[in-house]
N, C-alpha and C positions, 0 to 999 in steps of 0.2 A: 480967983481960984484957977489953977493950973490942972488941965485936965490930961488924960497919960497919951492922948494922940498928939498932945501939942509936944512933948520931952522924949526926940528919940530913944538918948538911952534908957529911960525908963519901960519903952517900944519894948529896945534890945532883953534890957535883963527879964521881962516877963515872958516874953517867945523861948528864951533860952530856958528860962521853969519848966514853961509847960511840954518843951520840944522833950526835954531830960526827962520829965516824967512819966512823956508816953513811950518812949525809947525804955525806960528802966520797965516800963509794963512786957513792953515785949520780949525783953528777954527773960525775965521770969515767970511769962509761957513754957516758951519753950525751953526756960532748964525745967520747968516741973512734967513734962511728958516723958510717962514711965518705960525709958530703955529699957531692955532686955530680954531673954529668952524665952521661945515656948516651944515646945516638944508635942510634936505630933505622929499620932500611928495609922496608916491608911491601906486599902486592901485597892487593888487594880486592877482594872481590865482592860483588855488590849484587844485590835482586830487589824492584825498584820497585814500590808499590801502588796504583799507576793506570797509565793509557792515557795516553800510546799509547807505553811504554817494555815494553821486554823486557827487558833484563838490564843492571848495569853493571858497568865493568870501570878499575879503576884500580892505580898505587902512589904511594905515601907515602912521609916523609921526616916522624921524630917524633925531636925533642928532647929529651928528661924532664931536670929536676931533679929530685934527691931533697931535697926538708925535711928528714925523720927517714925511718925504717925503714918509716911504713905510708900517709908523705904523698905525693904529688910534683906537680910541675907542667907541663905539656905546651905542644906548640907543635905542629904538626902542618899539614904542605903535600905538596902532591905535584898530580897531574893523573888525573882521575877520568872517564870519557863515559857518559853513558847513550845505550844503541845501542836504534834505534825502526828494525822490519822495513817494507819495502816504499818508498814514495819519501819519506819523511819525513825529514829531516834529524836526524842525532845532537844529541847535546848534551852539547859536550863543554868540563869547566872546572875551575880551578885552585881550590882548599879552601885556606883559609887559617883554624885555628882554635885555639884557647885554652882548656886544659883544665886539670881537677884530677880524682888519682888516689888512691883511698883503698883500702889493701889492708885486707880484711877478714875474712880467713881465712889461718892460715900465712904470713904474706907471700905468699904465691902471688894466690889469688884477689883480684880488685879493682871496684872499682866505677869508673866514668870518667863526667864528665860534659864536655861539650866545647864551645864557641859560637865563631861566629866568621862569617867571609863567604867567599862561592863566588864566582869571575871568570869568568864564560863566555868560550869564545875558538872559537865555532862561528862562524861566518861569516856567515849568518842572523840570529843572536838574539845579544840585547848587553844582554837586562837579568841582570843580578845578585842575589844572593838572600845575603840571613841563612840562615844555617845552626844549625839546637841537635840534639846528640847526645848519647844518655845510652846508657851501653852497659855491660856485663860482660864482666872479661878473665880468662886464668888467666896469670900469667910466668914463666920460670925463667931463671937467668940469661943466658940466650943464646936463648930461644924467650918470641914473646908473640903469643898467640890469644884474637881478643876478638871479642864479638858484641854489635851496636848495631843502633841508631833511627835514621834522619836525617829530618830534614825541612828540604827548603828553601821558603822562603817564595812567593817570587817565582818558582819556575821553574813553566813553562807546563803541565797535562795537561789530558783530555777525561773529561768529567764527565756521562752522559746526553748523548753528541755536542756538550755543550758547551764551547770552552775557557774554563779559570779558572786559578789559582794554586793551588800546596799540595803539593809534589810530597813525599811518605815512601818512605822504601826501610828495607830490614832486609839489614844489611850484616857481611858477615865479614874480618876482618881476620888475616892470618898473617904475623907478622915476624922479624927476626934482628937482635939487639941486641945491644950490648954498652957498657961504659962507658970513659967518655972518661979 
């Protein structure tokens, strides 16, 4: 009796089976993971690190694509003001920005990095500013709390009673998502 260690090719064509088999397993993993959309609404708060801001107060309107289970890709607008006490005019404007989300724990936690441009719409002040945010979130299916950096380039603070550019805030973000 001829046993199958003794008949390489015999070796060959059952490795090649089972090699195909687990290979055909893996990719229909991952085509069966549900791409696509979810739409999320979140309200924000901010605490500016310069003068002459006090607090900011905004909500959002965020898009995600899912890539896979730990990628995605964002889209993020809404209306945002930084409120400044005494006779000094707010500053208040429209975020327009473009991110990628990389979950790195559990699916839950993530990492977001976000760029894009800010539209002032204060009545006083008409310049516009670059925006980059890099932040950490946690999600669950229907809750996403994240906490970020901003900096805008161009929006206006007082530096040593000076004005200059460079306005950073550290901002929190609470939303309700779900998919489309």
């Amino acid at each position: 009796m001829k046993t199958l260690c003794c008949n390489p090719l015999r070796m060959l064509v059952v490795f090649g089976l089972l090699a195909s088999t687990a290979l055909s397993a893996q990719e229909t993993a991952s085509k069966n993971y549900n791409q696509g959309f979810r739409l999320g609404f979140g309200i924000n708060g901010g605490l500016p690190l310069h003068e002459p801001y006090d607090y900011n107060l905004g909500g959002d309107i965020r898009l995600q694509y899912d890539l896979s289970k730990r990628y995605s890709i964002t889209l993020t607008t809404g209306f945002s003001n930084f409120f400044v006490s005494g006779k000094d005019n707010d500053l208040g404007y429209i975020p327009t920005k473009l991110g990628f989300k990389a979950f790195v724990l559990r699916d839950k936690l993530y990492l977001l990095g976000e760029a894009g441009y800010a539209v002032t719409v204060t009545n006083d002040y008409h310049e516009n500013s670059f925006i980059i945010s890099p932040g950490i979130g946690y999600a669950t299916d229907i809750i996403d709390i994240s906490l970020r950096y901003e900096y805008y380039n161009d929006f206006p603070i007082l530096e040593n009673n000076t004005e200059n550019t460079g306005l950073g805030q550290i901002a929190l973000r609470i939303a309700y998502g779900f998919r489309l």
